[in-house]
C-alpha positions, 0 to 999 in steps of 0.5 A, a space after each residue: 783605522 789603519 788596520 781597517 782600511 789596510 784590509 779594506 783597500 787590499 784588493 788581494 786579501 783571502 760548520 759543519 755544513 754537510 747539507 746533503 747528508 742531514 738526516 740520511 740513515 747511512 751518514 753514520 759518525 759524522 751524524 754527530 754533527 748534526 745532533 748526538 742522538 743520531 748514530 744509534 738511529 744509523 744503518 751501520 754498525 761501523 763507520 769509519 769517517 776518514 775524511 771530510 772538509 767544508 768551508 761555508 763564505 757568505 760575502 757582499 763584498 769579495 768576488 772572483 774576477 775573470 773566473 772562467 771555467 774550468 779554467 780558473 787559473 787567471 782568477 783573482 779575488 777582488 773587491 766588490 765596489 761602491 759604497 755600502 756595509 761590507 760583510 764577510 762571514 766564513 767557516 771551516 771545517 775539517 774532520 780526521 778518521 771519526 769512527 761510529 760503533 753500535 754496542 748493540 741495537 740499543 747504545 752507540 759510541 763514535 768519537 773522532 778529531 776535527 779543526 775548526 776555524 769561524 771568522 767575521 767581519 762586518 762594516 759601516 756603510 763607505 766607498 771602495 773603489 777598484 783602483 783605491 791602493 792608498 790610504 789617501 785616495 781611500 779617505 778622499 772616496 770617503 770624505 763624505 762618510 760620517 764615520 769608519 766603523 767595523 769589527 771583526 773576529 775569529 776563533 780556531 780550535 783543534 778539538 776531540 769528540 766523544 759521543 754516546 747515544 741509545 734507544 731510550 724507549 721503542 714500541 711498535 710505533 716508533 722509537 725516541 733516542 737521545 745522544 750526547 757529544 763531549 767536546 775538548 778542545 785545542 785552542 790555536 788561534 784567536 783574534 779580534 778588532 774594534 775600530 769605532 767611529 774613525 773620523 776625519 777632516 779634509 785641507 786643501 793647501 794647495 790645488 793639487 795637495 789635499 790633507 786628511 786630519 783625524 779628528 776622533 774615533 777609537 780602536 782595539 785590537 787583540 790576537 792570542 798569545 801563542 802567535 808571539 811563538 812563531 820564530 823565523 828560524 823554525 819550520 813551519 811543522 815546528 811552528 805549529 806545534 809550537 803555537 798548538 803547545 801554546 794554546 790553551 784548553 777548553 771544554 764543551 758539549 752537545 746534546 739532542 734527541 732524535 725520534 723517529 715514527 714507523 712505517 705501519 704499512 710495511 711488514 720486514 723480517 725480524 732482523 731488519 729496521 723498521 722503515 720509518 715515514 718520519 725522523 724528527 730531531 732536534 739538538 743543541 750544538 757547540 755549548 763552549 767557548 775558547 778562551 785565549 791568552 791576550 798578547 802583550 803586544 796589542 792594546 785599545 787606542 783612542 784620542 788620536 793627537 791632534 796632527 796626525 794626517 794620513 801622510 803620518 799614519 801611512 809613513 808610520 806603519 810603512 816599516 812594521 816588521 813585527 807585532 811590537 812595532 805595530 803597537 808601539 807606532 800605534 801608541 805614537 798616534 793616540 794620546 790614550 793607550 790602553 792595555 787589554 785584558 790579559 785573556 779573552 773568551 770566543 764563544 762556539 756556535 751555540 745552536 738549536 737545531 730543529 730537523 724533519 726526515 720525510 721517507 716518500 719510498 722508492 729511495 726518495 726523502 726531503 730533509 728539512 732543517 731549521 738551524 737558529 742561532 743563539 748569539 750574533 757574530 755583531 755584538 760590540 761587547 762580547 765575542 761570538 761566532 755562529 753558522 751561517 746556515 739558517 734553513 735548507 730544504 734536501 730532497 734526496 734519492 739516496 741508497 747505501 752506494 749512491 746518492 743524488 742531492 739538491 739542497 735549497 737553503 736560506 743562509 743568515 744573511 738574507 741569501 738564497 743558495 741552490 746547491 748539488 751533491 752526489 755520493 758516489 760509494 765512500 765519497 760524497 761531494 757537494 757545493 753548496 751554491 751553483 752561484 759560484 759557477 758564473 762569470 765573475 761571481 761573489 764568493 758566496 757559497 763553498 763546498 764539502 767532500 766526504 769519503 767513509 768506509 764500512 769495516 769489519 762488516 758492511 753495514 748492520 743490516 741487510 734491507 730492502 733499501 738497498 735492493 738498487 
């Protein structure tokens, strides 16, 4: 319970997602994201990715308080008050010099290095006020609520990838490819907590001196092993080396199709690509999980004794300077500790990933995408992240140097985002909400920039879709 509310009442506490460009022709390497069999299907015969990042939040429950823009300066993030479940769901992705090369008209190989980063947290319904800073006044806000239940996970990973794709049949009306991208994967960081039905009663001794007992509940907590090799007296490059040294391996894989339907009314030249009326894809992404050494200082605790209060709990936990001392002052707290198993799995974002391309002519498309997920980041007995996108609708005028966008989407946790982008030559830069630009606005939303090139020769073709 204590580290619940420890995150709960700190009012400062701080995938690929790149909707613009879903089924666009010029995307090159980075279509492998979205489904293997797509960079055959791609306007350039080289594509160099040197860059991109995204981060996706959906939240209820953080804001940003006294955002005005453009000035953001006195900005602080906040937590959003009343009583109600509390969610935070977010993730990162970041890619480095992904490179896509056709062979020839038929076969296709990219390949490229990304870091990788899900986090989850989801809570029972209780009260958060704006001026709770003590456990005390966080139990006394809450003193009517049965119970303090949440769990949260995360999973971070450095990972390389390795994509093939090829025509696999073609005739006048159109053409099917497949693709598929092996995945090997770093596994940096990994994380998890249990906190189940915390319960607790109110004594008042006198007036003004009010005591809150625990009375049940249960808890568990785990990080991966190679935190425990961070030391004080190394850099911070070094730490990180060290911790990804530390790490164990994993593998995994995705596989998609993609097929895509001519245009019969217009007549090109021998050596250009058909323009197609539609694109249908669809894949199934991250089939994987990162399995991670438990450290030995974490634990499962349950049975709190019988006269720990608040007053206890707050003064056992003021003097922790190290994860051993967090578990050991636990243990003092309940009457059953529990070791963890020595390793524990996360799951990636295994999903099915439906998309439909509709070519309207004169530069213009809509995009359409159905992303379903095949876990919930809110199982209680396995260990899961997903992507947070379920349905986005992109109309898009878009050339090889420029590109305008306003994708709509429908995320998994009920919320409608209406976002914008442009492509502005090698770069494309999008945010995926406009909510984030109002006063005081919840941290749902975030953004993505891209930058890419197209060495050696600009692209595989010269077309009439790039007469602008």
């Amino acid at each position: 319970m204590a580290l619940l509310c420890g995150v709960l009442t700190n009012k400062h506490a701080i995938a690929q997602n790149f909707h613009a460009i879903q089924g666009s022709s010029y995307t090159g390497a980075a279509s492998i994201f979205n489904n293997p069999a797509s960079p055959i299907n791609s306007l350039h015969k080289w594509d160099l990715n040197l860059f991109s990042v995204q981060l996706s939040n959906i939240t209820n429950t953080l804001y940003f308080k006294d955002m005005k823009l453009p000035s953001i300066s006195n900005a602080s993030i906040q937590l959003k008050e009343g009583r109600f479940s509390r969610y935070n769901h977010q993730s990162i992705d970041l890619n480095l010099f992904n490179v896509m090369y056709q062979i020839d008209a038929k076969q296709s190989i990219s390949g490229g290095l990304r870091i990788r980063s899900y986090a989850h947290f989801k809570t029972n319904s209780f009260e958060v006020n704006d001026s709770t800073d003590r456990m005390d006044e966080f139990l006394f806000n809450n003193r009517t609520t049965p119970f303090i239940q949440g769990n949260g996970i995360h999973a971070g990973w450095l990972e390389g990838n390795l994509n093939y794709s090829r025509v696999i049949k073609e005739n006048n009306l159109g053409r099917l490819s497949g693709g598929i991208t092996l995945q090997i994967a770093k596994n940096v960081s990994g994380a998890y907590t249990r906190i189940n039905r915390f319960s607790y009663i109110e004594t008042k001794l006198t007036p003004t001196d009010t005591v809150y007992t625990f009375t049940g509940g249960a808890g568990s907590y785990a990080y991966s092993s190679n935190y425990d090799a961070i030391s004080p007296y190394i850099n911070l490059q070094g730490n990180i080396n060290q911790m990804i040294k530390s790490g164990t391996s994993s593998f995994g894989f995705s596989v998609g199709m993609e097929y895509i339907l001519y245009d019969q009314s217009v007549t090109v030249g021998e050596n250009e690509p058909k323009p197609y009326h539609w694109k249908i894809g669809m894949s199934i992404m991250d089939i994987g999980a990162s399995n991670f050494k438990t450290s030995e200082y974490t634990g499962q605790f349950s049975n709190p004794t019988n006269s720990i209060t608040d007053g206890d709990l707050s003064q056992k936990l003021s003097n922790i300077n190290s994860a051993q001392d967090l578990r050991d002052s636990l243990a003092t707290l309940f009457g059953t500790v529990t070791p963890l198993s020595p390793t524990f799995s996360v799951n990636h974002p295994t999903r099915m990933v439906i998309n439909v391309d509709r070519h309207l002519g004169k530069h213009l498309f809509i995009n359409g995408q159905l992303s379903l997920n095949f876990r919930s980041s809110s199982s209680s007995n396995k260990f899961n992240t997903r992507e947070l996108s379920l349905l986005t609708i992109t109309p898009r005028w878009e050339t090889l140097a420029w590109g305008i966008y306003f994708p709509v989407q429908y995320n998994t946790q009920g919320q409608f985002w209406m976002g914008a982008a442009v492509k502005l030559g090698p770069l494309v830069a999008g945010i995926h909400s406009l909510g984030i630009l109002k006063k005081d606005p919840l941290l749902n939303g975030g953004g993505y920039l891209m930058v890419s090139i197209h060495p050696f020769n600009k692209k595989m073709y010269t077309t009439r879709l790039d007469c602008f």
